[in-house]
VOLORO-310927 format. One record per atom (N, C-alpha, C): x, y, z. Coordinates in steps of 0.05 Angstrom, whole numbers, padded with zeros to 5 digits, always signed. Layout:
BEGIN
XYZ
...
END
This chain:
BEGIN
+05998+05024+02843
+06009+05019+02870
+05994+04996+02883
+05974+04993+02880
+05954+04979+02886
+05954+04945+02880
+05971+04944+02853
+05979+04917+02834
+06002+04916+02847
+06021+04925+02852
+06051+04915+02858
+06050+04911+02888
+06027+04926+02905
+06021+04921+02948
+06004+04890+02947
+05989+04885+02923
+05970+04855+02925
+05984+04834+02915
+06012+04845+02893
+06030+04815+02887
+06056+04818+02905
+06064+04837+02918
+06083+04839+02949
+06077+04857+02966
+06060+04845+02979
+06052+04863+03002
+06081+04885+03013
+06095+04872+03015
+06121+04882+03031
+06127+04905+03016
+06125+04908+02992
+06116+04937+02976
+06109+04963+03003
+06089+04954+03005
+06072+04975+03021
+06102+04994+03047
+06112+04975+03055
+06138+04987+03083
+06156+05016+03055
+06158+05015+03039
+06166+05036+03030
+06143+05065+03011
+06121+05060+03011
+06098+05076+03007
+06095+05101+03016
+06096+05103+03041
+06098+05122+03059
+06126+05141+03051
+06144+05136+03046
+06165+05148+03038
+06171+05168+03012
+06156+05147+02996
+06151+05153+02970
+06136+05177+02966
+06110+05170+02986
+06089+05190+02977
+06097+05222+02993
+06116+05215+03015
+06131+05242+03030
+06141+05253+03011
+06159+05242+02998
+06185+05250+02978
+06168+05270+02949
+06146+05249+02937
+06128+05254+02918
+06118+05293+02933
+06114+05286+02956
+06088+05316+02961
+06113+05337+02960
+06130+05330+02974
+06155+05356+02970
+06158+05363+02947
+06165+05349+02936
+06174+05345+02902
+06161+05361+02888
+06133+05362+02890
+06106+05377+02878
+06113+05397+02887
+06097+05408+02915
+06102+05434+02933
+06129+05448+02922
+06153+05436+02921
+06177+05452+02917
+06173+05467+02885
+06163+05445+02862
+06163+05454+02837
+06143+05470+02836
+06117+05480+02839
+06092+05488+02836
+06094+05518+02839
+06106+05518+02856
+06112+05542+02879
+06140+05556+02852
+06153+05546+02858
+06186+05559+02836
+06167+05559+02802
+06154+05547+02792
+06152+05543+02764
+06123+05574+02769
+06106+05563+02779
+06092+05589+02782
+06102+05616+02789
+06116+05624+02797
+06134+05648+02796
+06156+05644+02773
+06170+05634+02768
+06187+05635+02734
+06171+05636+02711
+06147+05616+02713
+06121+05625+02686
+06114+05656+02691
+06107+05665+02713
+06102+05689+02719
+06113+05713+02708
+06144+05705+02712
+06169+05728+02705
+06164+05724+02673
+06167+05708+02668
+06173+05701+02636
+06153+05711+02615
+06129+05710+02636
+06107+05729+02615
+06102+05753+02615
+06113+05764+02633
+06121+05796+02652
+06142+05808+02628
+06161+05791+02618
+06180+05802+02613
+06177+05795+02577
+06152+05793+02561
+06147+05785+02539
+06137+05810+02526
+06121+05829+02541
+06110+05839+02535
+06130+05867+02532
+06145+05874+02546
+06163+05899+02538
+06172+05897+02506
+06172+05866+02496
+06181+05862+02469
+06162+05874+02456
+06142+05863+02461
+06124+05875+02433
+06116+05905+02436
+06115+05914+02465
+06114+05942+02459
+06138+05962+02452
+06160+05947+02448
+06183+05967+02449
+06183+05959+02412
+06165+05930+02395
+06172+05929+02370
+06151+05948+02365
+06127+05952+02373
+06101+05971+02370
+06106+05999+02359
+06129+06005+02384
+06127+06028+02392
+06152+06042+02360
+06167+06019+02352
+06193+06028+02335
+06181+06023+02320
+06165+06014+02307
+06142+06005+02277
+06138+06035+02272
+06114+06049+02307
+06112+06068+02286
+06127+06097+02290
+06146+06095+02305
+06160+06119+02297
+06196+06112+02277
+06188+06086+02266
+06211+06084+02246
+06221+06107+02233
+06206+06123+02220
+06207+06147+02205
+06224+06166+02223
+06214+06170+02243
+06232+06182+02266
+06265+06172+02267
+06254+06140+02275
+06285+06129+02293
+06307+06131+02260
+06296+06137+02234
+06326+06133+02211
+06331+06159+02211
+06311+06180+02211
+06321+06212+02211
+06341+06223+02231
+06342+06205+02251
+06364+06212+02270
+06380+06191+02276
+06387+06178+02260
+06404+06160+02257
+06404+06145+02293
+06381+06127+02292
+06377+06117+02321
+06372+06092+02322
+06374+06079+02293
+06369+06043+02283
+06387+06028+02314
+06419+06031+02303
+06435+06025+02321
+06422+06026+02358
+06419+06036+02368
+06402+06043+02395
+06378+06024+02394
+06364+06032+02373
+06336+06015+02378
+06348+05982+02380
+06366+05967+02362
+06360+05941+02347
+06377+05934+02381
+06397+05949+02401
+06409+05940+02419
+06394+05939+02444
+06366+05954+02450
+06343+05955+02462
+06342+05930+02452
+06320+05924+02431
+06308+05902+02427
+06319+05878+02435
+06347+05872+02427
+06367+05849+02434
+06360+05852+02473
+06365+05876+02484
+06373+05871+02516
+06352+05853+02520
+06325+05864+02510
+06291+05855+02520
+06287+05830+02518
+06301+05816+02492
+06297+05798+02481
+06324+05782+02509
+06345+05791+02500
+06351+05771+02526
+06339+05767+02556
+06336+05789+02571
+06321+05778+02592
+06292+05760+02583
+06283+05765+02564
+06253+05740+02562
+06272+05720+02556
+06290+05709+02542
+06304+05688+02538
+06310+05678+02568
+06322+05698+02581
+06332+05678+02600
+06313+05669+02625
+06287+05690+02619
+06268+05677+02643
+06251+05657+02636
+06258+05651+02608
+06232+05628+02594
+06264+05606+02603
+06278+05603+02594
+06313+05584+02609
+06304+05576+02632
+06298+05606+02650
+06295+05587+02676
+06277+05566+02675
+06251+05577+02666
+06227+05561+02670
+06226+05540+02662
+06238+05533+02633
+06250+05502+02625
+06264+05493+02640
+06279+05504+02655
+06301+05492+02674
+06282+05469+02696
+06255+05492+02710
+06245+05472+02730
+06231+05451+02717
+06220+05449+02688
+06208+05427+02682
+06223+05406+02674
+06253+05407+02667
+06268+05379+02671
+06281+05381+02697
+06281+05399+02712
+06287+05383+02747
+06267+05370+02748
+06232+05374+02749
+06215+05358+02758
+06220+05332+02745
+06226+05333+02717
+06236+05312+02704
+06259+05289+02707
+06274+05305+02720
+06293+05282+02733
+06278+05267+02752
+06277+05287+02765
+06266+05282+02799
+06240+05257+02798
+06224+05259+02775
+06207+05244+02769
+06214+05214+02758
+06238+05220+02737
+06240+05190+02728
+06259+05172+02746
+06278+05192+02775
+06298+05176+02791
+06272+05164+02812
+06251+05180+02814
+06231+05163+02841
+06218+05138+02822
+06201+05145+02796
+06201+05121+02781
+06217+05096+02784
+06244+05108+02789
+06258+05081+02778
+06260+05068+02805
+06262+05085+02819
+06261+05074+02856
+06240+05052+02855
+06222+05067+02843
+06199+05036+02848
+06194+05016+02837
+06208+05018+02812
+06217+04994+02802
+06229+04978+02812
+06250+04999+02821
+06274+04978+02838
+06261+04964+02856
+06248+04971+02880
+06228+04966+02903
+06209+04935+02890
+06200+04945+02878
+06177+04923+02864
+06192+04907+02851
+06214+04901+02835
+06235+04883+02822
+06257+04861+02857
+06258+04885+02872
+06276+04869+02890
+06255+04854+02912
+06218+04869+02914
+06212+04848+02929
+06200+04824+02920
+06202+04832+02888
+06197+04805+02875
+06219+04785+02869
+06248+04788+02876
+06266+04767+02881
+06262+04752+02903
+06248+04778+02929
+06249+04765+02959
+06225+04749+02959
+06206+04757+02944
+06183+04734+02947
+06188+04711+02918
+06211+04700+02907
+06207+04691+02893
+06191+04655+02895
+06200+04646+02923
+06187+04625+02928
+06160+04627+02927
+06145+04649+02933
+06111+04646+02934
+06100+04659+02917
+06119+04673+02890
+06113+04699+02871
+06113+04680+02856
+06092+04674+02836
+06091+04662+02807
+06098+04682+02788
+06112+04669+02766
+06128+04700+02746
+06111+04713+02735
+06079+04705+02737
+06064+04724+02719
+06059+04751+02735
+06053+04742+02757
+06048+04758+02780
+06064+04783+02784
+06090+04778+02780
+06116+04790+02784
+06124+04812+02756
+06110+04793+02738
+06114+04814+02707
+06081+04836+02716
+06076+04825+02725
+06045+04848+02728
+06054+04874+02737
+06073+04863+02762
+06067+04886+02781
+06094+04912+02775
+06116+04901+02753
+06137+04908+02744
+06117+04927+02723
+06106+04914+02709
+06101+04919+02682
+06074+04956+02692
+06069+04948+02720
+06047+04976+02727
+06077+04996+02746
+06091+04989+02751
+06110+05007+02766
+06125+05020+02741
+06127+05013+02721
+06134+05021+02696
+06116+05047+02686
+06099+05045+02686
+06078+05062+02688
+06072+05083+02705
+06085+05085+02730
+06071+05104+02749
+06086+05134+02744
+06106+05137+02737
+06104+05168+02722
+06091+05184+02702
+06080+05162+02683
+06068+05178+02670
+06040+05184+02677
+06028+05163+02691
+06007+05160+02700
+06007+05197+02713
+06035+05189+02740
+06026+05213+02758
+06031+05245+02740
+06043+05251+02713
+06045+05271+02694
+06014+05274+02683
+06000+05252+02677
+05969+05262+02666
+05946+05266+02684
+05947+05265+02709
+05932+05262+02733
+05918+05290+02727
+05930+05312+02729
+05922+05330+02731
+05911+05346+02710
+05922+05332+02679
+05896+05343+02665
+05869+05329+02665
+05877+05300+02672
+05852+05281+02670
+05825+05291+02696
+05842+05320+02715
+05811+05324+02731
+05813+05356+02729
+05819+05365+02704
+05805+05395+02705
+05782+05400+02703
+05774+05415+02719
+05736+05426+02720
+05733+05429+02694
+05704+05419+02681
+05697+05440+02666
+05679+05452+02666
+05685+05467+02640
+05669+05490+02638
+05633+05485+02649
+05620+05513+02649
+05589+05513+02647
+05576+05503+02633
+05555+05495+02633
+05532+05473+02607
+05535+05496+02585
+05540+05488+02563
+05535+05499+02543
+05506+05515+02530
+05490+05496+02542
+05466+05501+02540
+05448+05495+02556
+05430+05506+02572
+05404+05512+02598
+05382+05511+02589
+05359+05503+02597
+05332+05511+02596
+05332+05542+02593
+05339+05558+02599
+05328+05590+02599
+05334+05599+02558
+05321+05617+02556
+05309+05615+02522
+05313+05651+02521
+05335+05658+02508
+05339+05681+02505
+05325+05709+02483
+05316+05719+02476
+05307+05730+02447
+05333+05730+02435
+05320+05734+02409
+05343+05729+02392
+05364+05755+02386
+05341+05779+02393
+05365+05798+02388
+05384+05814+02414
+05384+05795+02437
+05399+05800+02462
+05432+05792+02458
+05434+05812+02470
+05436+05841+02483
+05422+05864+02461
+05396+05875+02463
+05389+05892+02452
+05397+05918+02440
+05408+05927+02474
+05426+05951+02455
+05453+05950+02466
+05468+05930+02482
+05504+05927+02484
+05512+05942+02502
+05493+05947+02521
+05503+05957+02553
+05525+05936+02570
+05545+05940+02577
+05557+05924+02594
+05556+05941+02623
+05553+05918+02640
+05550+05931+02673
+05575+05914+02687
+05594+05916+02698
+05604+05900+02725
+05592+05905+02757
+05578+05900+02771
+05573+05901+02797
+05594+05888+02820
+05608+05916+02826
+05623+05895+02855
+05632+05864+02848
+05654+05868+02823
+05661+05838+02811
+05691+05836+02817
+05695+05811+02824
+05717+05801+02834
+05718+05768+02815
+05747+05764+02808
+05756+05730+02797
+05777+05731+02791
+05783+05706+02802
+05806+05694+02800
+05811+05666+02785
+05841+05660+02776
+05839+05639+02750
+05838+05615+02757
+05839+05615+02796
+05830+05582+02804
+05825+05586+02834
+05813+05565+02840
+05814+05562+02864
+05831+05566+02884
+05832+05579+02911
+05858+05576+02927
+05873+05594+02913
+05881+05612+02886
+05892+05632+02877
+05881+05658+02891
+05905+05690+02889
+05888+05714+02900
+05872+05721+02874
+05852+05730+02888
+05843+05746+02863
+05855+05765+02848
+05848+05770+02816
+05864+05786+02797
+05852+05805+02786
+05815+05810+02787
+05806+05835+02794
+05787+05832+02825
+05784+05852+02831
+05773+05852+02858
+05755+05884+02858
+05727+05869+02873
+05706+05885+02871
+05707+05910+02850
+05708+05905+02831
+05704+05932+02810
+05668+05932+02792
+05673+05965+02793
+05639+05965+02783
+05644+05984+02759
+05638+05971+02731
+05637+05990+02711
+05614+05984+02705
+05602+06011+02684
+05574+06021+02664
+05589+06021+02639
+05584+06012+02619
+05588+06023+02591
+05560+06026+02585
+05557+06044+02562
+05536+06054+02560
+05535+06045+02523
+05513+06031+02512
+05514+06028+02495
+05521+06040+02466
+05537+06034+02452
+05559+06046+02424
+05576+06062+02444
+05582+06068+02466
+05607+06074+02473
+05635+06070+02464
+05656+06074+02463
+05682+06066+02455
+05701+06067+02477
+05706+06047+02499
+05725+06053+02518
+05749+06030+02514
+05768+06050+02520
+05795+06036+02528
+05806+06030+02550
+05816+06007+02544
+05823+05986+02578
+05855+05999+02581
+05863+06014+02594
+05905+06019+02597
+05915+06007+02622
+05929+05999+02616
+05946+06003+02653
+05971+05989+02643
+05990+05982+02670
+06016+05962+02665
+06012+05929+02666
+06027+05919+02663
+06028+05892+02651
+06025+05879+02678
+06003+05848+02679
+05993+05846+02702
+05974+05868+02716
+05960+05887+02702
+05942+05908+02717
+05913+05886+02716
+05909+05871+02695
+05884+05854+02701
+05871+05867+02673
+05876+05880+02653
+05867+05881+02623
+05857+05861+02609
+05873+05841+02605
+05867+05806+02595
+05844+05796+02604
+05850+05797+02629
+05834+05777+02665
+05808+05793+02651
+05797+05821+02654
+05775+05828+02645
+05761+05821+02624
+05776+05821+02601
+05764+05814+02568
+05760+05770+02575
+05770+05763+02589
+05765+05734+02598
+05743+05728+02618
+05738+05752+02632
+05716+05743+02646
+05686+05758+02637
+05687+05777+02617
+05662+05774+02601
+05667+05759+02588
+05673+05740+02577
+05665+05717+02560
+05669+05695+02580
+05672+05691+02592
+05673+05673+02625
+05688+05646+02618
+05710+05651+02595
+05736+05638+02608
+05750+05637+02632
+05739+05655+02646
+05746+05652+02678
+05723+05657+02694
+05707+05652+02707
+05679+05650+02728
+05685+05671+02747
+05662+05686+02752
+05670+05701+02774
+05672+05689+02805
+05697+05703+02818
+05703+05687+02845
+05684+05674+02860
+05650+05695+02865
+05635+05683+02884
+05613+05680+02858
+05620+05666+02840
+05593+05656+02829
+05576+05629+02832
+05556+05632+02825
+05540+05595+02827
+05556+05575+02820
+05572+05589+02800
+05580+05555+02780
+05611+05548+02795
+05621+05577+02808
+05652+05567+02813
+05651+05557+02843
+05627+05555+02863
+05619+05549+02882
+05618+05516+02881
+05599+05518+02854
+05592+05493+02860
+05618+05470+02852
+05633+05488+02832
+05660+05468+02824
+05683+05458+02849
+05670+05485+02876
+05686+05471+02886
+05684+05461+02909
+05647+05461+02913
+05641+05440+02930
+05627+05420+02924
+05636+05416+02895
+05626+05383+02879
+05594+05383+02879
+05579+05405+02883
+05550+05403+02880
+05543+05399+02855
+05520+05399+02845
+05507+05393+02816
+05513+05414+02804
+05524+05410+02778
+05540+05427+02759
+05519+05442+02744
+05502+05415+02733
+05483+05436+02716
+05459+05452+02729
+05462+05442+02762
+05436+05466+02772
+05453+05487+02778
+05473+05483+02786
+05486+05509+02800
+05486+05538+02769
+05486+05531+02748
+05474+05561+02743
+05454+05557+02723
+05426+05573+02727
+05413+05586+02711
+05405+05607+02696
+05429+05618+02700
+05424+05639+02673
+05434+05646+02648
+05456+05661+02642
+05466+05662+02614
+05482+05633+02602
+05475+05623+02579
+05485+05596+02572
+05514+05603+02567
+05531+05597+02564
+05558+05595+02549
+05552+05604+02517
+05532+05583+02506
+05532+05590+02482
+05517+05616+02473
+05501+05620+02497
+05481+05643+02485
+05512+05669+02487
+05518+05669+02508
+05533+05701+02511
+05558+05699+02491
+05566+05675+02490
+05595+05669+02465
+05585+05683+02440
+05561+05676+02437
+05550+05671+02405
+05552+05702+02398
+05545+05724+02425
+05532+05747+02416
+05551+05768+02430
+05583+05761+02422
+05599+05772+02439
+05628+05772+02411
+05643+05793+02403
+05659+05789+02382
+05689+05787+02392
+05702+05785+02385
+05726+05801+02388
+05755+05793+02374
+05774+05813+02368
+05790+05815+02350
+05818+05808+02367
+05831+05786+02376
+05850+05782+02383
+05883+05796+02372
+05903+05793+02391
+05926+05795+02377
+05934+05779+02362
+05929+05752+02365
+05942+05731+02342
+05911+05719+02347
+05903+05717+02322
+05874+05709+02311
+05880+05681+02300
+05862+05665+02314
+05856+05636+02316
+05849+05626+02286
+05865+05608+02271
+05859+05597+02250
+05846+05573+02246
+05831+05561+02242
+05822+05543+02238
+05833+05528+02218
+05838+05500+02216
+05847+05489+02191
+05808+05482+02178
+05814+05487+02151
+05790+05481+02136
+05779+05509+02111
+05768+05518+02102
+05761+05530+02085
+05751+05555+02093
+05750+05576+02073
+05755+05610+02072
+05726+05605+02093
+05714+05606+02082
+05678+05606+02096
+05680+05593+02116
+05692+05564+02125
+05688+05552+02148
+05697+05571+02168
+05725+05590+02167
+05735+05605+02183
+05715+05628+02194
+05698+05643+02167
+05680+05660+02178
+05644+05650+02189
+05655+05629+02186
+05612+05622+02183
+05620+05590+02192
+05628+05588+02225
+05639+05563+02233
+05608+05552+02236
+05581+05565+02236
+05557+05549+02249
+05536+05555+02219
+05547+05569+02194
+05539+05555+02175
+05513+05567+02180
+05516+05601+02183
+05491+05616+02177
+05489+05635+02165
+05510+05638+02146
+05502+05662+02134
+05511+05663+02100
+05492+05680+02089
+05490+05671+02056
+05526+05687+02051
+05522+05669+02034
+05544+05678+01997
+05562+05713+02002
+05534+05727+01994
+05533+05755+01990
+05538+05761+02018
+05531+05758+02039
+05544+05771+02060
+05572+05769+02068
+05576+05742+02063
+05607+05743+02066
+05626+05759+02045
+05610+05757+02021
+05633+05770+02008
+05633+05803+02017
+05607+05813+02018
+05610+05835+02030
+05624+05845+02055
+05629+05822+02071
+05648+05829+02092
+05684+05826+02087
+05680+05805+02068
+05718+05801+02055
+05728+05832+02042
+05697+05845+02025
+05704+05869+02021
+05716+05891+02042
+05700+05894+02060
+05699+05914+02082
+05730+05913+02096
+05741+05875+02089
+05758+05880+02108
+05788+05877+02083
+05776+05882+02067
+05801+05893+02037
+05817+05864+02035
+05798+05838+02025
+05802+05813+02026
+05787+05798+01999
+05765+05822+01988
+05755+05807+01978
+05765+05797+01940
+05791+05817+01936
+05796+05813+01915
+05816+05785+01916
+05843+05788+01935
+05849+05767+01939
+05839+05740+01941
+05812+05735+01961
+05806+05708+01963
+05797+05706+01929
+05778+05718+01919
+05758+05714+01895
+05785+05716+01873
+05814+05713+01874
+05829+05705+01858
+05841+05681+01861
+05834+05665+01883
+05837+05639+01890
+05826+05615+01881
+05834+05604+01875
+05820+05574+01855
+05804+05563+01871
+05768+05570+01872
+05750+05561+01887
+05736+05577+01907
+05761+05598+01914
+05743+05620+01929
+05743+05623+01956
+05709+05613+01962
+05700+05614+01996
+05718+05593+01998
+05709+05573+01988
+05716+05539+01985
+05735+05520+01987
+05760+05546+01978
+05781+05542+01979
+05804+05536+02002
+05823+05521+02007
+05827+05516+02033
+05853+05541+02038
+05849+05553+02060
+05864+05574+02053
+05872+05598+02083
+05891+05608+02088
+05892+05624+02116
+05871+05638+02114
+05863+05654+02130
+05836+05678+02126
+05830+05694+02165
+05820+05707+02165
+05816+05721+02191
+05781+05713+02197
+05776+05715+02219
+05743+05708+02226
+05738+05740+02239
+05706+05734+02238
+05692+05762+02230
+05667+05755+02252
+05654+05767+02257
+05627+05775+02264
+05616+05806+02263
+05600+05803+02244
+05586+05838+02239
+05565+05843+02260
+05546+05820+02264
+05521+05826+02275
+05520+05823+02302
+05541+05829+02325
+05540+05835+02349
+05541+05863+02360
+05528+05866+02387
+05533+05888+02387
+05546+05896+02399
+05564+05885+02414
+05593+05884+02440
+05607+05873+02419
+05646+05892+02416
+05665+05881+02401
+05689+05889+02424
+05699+05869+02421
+05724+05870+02445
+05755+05874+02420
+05767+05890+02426
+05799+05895+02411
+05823+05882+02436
+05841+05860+02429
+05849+05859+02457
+05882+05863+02439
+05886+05889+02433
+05909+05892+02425
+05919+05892+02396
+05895+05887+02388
+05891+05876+02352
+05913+05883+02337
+05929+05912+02341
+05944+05918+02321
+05970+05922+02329
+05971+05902+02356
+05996+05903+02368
+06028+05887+02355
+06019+05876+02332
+06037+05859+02322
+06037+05866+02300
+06025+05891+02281
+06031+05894+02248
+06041+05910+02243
+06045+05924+02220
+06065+05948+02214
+06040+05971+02207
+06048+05990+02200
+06040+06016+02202
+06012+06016+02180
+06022+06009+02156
+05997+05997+02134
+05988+05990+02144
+05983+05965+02155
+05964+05947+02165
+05944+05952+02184
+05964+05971+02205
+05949+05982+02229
+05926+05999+02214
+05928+06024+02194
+05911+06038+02182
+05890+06026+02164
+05895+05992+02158
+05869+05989+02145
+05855+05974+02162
+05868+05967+02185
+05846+05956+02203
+05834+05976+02208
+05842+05999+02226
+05827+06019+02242
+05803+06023+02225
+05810+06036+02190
+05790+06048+02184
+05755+06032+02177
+05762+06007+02173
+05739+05990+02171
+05720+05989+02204
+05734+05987+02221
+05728+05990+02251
+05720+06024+02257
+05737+06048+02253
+05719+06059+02256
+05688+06066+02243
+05695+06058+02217
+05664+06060+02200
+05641+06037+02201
+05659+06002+02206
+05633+05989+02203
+05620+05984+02240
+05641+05991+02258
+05630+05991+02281
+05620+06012+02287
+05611+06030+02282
+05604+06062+02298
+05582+06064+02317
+05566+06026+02316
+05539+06035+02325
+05539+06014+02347
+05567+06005+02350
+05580+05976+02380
+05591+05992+02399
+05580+05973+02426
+05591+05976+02436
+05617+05974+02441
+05649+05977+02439
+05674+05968+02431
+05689+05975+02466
+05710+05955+02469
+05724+05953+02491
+05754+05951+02481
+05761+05961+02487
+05793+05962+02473
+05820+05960+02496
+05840+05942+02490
+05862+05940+02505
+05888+05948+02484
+05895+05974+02503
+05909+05989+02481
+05944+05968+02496
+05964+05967+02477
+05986+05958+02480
+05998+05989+02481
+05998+06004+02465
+06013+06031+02455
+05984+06050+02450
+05991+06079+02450
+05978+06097+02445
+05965+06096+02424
+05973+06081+02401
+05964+06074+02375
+05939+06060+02364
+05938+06043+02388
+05927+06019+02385
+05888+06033+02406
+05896+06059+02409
+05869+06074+02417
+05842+06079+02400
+05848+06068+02361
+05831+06075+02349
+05812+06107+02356
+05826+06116+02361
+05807+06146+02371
+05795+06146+02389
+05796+06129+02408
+05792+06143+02436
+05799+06156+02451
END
């Protein structure tokens, strides 16, 4: 804006307009797309618990001839998520119109006051200021990733022992956070004890704050009144504002078993041993435990081999489940459980049950 107001000033008499039109534009989409993203992920989850829930009483739903019923459930569920993820596409090409017709406004603007100044406009001048008005949509589409906060220092002066958390007590004190600034909060003042090798399960309904929790012990999300989310958002010094747990120290010594488990592209071992600390024999002993190890070791090369695989951590003493067996069939569910209840017995474990199933015996 700045290039096309210094080669025609007269630019500037339509600015003001622009930038009115621009703030509505925002405000109107922000507001509708955050409530349609909202619905759309509200309405995701009835899927997988209603596929959960027919996985495991299949045996049930053919004995009473109830296929028909179930597969027209699934279809209804599946259409309403269809049509609220529709909407939500819907507002991202309105913003998209709406974005490339103000674009072109300013082309136009910056092209017609470069006819009107053509007596005192030299053509280079004139291709400059064309050639940056060309530009200002996309510019204004990356703005907003180009200033996300980040995260906490990875790493602090403070020097942890090595075998912390000693014995895998978790505490919340009067904890409240939210996923941004200016958002309401999504838990608010709650105080739990786990008591170390406990087994507790997280329940409630969709949107109860289950997720929000398992994200803010690993502090993908900051707590509302903490040092570091204070200081992000009164631009104070990032790396004084906290001194205590590093990122890397509490990540490192923290497990957990997702619903869709993060693959890495690269090799059997790179997936389990990403920091390249642990021998041969232990891994295979854990491919065993997790009924893997005949398959990989029939693979041409092995660890080494480039290949899908699941990631692991044995030697923590906090293991988080955030639904783990919410997406497999009935087999699968039973050979996860039984390795979890035998090789965890002595973790602390946090569990977010989708279905009654997914309680591992609690």
């Amino acid at each position: 804006m700045i290039v096309i107001a210094l080669n025609t000033p007269i630019f500037l008499v339509v600015v003001p307009f622009l930038v009115i039109i621009y703030g509505f534009v925002q405000a109107y989409y922000v507001r509708s797309s955050r409530a349609l993203k909202r619905i759309d992920s509200v309405s995701e989850s009835p899927i997988y618990q209603h596929f959960s829930e027919t996985l495991t009483g299949v045996t049930a739903i053919r004995a009473l001839d109830a296929g028909k019923r179930f597969i027209a459930e699934n279809a209804a569920k599946a259409d309403v998520s269809a049509n609220a993820y529709f909407a939500w596409i819907v507002t991202n090409r309105w913003l998209q119109i709406r974005q490339e017709c103000l674009g072109s406004a300013i082309i136009l603007a910056a092209a017609f006051f470069a006819v009107l100044s053509r007596d005192s406009l030299n053509p280079a001048s004139a291709g400059l200021a064309l050639f940056y008005a060309m530009g200002v949509t996309q510019d204004i589409r990356i703005e907003e990733y180009a200033n996300k906060n980040p995260e906490a220092p990875v790493k602090t002066g403070v020097v942890l022992p090595k075998n912390w958390p000693q014995a895998g007590q978790i505490e919340f004190r009067n904890y409240s956070t939210r996923y941004r600034e200016g958002l309401d909060l999504v838990i608010k003042n709650i105080g739990i004890t786990v008591q170390p090798m406990e087994k507790v399960g997280i329940v409630g309904r969709t949107g109860a704050g289950k997720s929000s929790l398992i994200l803010a012990l690993f502090r993908i999300i900051e707590a509302g009144n903490s040092h570091w989310a204070k200081a992000i958002h009164d631009g104070t010094d990032m790396m004084l504002a906290w001194s205590r747990r590093t990122l890397l120290d509490l990540r490192q010594h923290l497990a957990i078993i997702p619903r869709e488990p993060i693959l890495f592209v690269g090799t059997v071992r790179d997936n389990l041993d990403r920091f390249e600390e642990i021998q041969d024999a232990d891994l295979w002993e854990a491919l065993e435990r997790a009924h893997l190890k005949e398959h990989i070791a029939s693979l041409e090369g092995g660890l080494s081999k480039y290949h899908r695989t699941v990631t692991t951590s044995r030697w923590t003493k906090i293991l988080v489940l955030d639904e783990a067996t919410a997406a497999v069939d009935v087999e699968t569910d039973e050979l996860i459980q039984k390795p979890i209840q035998s090789e965890f017995k002595d973790r602390t474990i946090l569990t977010i049950a989708a279905s009654y199933q997914d309680g591992y015996g609690l």
